[in-house]
C-alpha atoms as one frame of an Amber mdcrd trajectory, in Angstrom:
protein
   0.000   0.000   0.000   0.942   3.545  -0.569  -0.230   6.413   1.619  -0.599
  10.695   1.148  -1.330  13.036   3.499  -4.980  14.444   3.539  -4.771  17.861
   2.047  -2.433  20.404   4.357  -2.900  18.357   7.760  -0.856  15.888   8.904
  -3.312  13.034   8.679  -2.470  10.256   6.524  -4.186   7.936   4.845  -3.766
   5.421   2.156  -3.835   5.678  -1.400  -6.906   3.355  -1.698 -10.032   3.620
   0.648 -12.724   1.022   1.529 -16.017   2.620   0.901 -18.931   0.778   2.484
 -22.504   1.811   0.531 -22.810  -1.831  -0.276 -23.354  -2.690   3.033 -26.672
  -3.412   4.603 -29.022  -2.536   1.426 -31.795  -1.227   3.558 -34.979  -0.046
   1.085 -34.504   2.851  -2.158 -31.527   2.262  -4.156 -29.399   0.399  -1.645
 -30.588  -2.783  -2.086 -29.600  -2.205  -6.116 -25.895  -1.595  -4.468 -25.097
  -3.875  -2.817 -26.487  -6.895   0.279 -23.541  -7.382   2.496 -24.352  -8.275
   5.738 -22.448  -8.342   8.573 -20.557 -11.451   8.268 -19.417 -10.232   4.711
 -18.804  -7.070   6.020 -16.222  -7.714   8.840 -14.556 -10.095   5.931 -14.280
  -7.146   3.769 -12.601  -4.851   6.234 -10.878  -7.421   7.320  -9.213  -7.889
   3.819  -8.988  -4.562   3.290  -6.899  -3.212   6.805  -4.720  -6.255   5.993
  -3.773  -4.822   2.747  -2.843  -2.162   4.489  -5.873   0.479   3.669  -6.440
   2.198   6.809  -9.111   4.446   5.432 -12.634   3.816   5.570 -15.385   5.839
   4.337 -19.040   5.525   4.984 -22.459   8.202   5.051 -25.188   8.320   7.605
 -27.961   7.768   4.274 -26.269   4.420   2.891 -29.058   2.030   3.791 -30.893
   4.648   6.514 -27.873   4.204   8.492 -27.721   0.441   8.607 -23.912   0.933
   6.485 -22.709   2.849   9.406 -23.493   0.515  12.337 -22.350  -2.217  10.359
 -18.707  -0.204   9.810 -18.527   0.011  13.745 -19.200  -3.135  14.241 -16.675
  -4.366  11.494 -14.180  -2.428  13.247 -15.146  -4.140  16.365 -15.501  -7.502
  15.536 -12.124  -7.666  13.557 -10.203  -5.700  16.727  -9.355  -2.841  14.651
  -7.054  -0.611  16.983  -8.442   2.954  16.458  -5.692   4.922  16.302  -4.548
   3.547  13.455  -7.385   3.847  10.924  -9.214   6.966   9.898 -13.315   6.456
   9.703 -15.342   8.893   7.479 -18.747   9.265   7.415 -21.295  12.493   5.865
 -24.364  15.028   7.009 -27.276  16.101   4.619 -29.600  13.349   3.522 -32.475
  12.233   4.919 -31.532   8.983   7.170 -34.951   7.169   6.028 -36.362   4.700
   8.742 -36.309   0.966   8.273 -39.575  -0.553   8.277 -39.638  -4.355   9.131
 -42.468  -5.975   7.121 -44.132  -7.309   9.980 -44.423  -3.377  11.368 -47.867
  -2.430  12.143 -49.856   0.022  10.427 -49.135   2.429  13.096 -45.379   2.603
  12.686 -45.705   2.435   8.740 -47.946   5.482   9.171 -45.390   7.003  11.351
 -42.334   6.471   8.889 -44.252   8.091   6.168 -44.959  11.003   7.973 -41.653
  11.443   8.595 -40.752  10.935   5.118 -43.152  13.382   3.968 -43.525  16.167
   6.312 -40.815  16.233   8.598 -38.734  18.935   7.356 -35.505  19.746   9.794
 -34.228  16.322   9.017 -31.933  17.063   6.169 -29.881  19.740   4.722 -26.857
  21.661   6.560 -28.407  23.477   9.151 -26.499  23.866  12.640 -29.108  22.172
  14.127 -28.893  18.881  11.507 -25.564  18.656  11.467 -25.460  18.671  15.277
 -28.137  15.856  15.343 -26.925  14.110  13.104 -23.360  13.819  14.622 -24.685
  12.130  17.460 -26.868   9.937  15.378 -23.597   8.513  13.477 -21.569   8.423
  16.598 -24.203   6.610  18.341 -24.603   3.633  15.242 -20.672   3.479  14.361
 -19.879   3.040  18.217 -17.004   5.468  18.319 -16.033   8.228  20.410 -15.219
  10.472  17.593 -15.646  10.824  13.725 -11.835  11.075  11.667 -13.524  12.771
   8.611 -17.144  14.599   8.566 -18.128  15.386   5.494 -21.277  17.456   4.063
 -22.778  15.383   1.406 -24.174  17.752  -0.879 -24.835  21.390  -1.059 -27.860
  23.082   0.573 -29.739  25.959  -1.135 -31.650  27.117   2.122 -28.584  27.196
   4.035 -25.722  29.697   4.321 -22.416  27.957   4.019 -21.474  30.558   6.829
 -23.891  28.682   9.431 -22.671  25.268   7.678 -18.828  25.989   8.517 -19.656
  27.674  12.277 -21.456  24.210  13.245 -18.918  22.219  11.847 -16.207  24.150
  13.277 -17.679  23.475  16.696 -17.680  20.061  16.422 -14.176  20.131  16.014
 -13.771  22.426  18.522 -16.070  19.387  20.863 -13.681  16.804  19.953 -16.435
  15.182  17.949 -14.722  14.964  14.889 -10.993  15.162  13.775 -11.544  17.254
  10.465 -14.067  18.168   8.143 -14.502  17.668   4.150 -17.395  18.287   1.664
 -19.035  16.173  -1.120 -20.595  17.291  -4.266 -19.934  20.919  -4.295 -19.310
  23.825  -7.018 -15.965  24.929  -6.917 -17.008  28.681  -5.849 -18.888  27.254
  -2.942 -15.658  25.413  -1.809 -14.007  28.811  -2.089 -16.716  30.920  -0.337
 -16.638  28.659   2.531 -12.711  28.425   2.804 -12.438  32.124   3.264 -15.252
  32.782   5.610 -13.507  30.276   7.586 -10.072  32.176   6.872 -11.749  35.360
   7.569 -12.870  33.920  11.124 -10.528  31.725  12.456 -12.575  28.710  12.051
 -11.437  24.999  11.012 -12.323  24.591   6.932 -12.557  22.051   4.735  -9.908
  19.585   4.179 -10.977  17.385   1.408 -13.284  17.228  -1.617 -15.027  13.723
  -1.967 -16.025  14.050  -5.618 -17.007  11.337  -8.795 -14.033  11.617 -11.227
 -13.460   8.617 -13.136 -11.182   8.213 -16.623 -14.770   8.152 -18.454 -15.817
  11.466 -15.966 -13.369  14.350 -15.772 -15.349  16.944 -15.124 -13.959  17.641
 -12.174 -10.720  18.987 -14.282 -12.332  22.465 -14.943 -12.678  24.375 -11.654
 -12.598  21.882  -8.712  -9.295  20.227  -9.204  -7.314  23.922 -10.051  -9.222
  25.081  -6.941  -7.987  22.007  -4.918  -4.469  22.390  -5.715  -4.557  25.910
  -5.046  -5.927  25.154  -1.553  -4.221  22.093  -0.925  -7.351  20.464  -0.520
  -7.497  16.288  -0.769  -9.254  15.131  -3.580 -11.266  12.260  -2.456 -12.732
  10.418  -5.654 -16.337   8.160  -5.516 -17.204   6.155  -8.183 -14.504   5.658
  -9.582 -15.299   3.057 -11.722 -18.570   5.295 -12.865 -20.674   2.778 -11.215
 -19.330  -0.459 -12.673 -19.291   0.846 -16.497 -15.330   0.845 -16.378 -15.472
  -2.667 -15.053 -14.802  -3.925 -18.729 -17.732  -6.110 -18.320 -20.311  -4.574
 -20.794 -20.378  -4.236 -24.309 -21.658  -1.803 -27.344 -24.652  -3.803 -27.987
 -25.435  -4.283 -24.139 -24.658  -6.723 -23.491 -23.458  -7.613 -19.306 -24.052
  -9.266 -16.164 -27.353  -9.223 -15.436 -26.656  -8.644 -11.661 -24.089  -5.932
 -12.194 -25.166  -2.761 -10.722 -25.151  -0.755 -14.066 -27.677  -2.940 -14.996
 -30.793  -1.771 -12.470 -29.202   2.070 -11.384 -27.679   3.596 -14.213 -25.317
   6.300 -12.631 -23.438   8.282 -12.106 -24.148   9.801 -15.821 -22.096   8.831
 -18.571 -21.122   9.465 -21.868 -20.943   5.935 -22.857 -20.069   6.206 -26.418
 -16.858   7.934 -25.326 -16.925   6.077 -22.129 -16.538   2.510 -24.382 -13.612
   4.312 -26.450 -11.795   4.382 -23.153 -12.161   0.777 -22.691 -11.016  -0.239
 -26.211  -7.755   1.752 -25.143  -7.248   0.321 -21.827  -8.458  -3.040 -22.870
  -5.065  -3.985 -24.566  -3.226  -2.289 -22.154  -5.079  -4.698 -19.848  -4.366
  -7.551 -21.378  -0.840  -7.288 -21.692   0.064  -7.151 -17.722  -2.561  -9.851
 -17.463  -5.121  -7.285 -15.251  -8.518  -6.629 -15.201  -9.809  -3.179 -16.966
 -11.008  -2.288 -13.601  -7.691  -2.393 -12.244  -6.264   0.073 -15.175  -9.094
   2.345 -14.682  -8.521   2.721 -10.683  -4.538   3.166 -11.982  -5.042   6.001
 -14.000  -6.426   7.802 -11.105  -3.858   6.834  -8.759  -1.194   8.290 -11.435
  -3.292  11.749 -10.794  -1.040  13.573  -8.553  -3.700  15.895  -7.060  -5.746
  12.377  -6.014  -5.358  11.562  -2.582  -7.116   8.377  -2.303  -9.762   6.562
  -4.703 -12.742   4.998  -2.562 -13.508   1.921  -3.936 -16.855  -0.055  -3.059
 -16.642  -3.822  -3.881 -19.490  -6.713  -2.940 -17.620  -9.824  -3.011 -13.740
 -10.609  -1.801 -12.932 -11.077  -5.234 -13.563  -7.741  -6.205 -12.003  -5.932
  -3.633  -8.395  -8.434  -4.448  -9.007  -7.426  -7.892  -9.297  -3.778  -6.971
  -7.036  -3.269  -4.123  -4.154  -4.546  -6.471  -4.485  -1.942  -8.818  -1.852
  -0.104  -6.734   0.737  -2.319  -8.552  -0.069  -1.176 -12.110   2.098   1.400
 -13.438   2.183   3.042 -16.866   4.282   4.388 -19.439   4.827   8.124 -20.534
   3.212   7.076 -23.294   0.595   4.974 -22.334  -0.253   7.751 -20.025  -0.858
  10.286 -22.995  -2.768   7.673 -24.978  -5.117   7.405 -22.575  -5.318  11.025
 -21.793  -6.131  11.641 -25.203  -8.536   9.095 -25.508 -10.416  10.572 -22.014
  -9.736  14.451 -22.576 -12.430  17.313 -21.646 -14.193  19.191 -24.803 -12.780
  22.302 -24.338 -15.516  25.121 -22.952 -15.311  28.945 -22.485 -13.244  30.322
 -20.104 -11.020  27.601 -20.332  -9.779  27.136 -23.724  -9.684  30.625 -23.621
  -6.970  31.156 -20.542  -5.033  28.373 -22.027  -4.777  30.212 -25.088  -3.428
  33.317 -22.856  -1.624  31.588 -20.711   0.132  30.044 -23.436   1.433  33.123
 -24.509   2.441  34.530 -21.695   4.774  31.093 -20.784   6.353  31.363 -23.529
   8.167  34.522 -22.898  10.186  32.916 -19.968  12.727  29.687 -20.292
């Protein structure tokens, strides 16, 4: 295993992270995502810490919080010591409640009002966030929280109140540090220098999808992130199985793959099969899977901190993990960021085109 530090602190974690969504698959689109129970679960992590990952990332949504509880007791079961592995878990979604099917029609009544009308049960509001901290603490089974990250971005709150609540929980020893998920790039910004500006604690790391097959993240975020020195934390990575190598032009695939039911994150997947044909060969030849080339190619991106990879058998998560090993050529690197590049857009192409210019006038 290979390890970075997270952003500017002096946390570190390793280049690969075991995301757990696939755990529990509690009602909505978790059961599409993955089944593990517990037993698979502890195996997983298990596998995973003796590969030497010590990073492990979870959310308080993934399968109304069953994925959390099942993380603490993963870490429990398999004698994790704590102060060697860095947990991760997210604020903003709605934690659903689990309905047994033997519930009565009183407590199905009650989870759909809550559903419905309940309405200071999501979003980033200083009084969610600190609920919802003690809701995660109290299903993990841990003192403490390594990494709390927001989840999304919320239009009815100010990302001033956002970064004041989760500055004191810091402050409360309730979590470590604090990252964000799914966030435009001037957001990010705003809320760095209001922090700055007030000598709060600020966001650390961006968990965001970038893939080989999804770059976006290229225009704004990643510049921003390296001008910050902000981790870049990437989910997905394998854009939801599509880079697996598994599926075909005509459509063909396994019927039980993921892809197959939930069809996201979005895709271009014209471009997206290109990508394979490229890495296919390049597969092939080192005697890997396409899934392992695709995780490589972000580990060869020097502003990625650590690729969070989710994985519902043992065999996966080998065949993942080991992905660390696969290096590339110079020019195996430029084939396949050819193959992958951005279409250029406005202002981009356009302060390239400047920029240019201007480096050129110095040796």
């Amino acid at each position: 295993m290979i390890y970075s530090k997270l952003g500017r602190t002096g946390l570190v974690v390793s280049r690969i992270c075991l995301g757990t969504m696939t755990f529990g698959g509690e009602g909505g689109i978790w059961k599409f995502i993955g089944k593990q129970q517990q037993d698979e679960a502890d195996a997983l992590v298990r596998t995973a810490f003796d590969a030497g990952v010590n990073f492990f990332d979870t959310a308080n949504v993934y399968s109304a919080g069953v994925s959390e509880r099942m993380l603490g007791q993963a870490i429990r079961n398999n004698n994790l010591p704590r102060d060697e592995i860095v947990v991760a878990t997210k604020v903003f979604g709605r934690v659903s409640m689990v309905v047994p099917e033997d519930a009565s029609e009183a407590e199905k009544a009650e989870a759909e009002r809550r559903e419905n009308k309940a309405r200071n049960i999501s979003g980033l509001s200083r009084k969610h966030i600190m609920d919802s901290v003690d809701a995660s603490l109290e299903r993990l089974g841990l003192d403490y929280i390594d990494l709390y990250q927001v989840h999304g971005t919320d239009p009815l709150t100010p990302i001033e109140e956002t970064v004041e609540a989760l500055d004191l929980l810091v402050r409360h020893n309730k979590v470590r540090y604090v990252g964000l998920c799914n966030m435009p790039a001037w957001l990010i910004m705003k809320a760095i220098a209001y922090a700055r500006e007030k000598g709060l604690h600020r966001f650390e790391s961006c968990q965001m999808y970038y893939s080989i097959a999804g770059r976006d993240l290229e225009r704004e975020v990643v510049p921003l992130a390296k001008d910050q020195d902000l981790a870049i934390l990437p989910w997905s990575p394998l854009a939801g199985g599509f880079l697996s190598g598994k599926f075909s032009r005509d459509g063909g695939g396994p019927n039980d793959a993921r892809r197959t039911v939930f069809d996201f994150p979005p895709v271009d997947k014209d471009k997206g099969f290109d990508i394979i044909d490229v890495m296919r060969p390049m597969a092939e030849s080192r005697g890997v899977s396409v899934a392992q080339v695709s995780l490589a190619w972000l580990l060869h991106q020097k502003h990625v901190t650590s690729v969070i990879i989710g994985a519902r058998t043992a065999e996966q998560l080998t065949d993942n993990l080991a992905s660390i090993d696969v290096k590339f050529t110079a020019e195996e690197l430029a084939k396949l960021d050819e193959i992958s590049a951005l279409t250029p857009e406005y202002p981009g192409w356009m302060v390239d085109r400047q920029g240019n210019d201007r480096r050129s006038q110095v040796s």
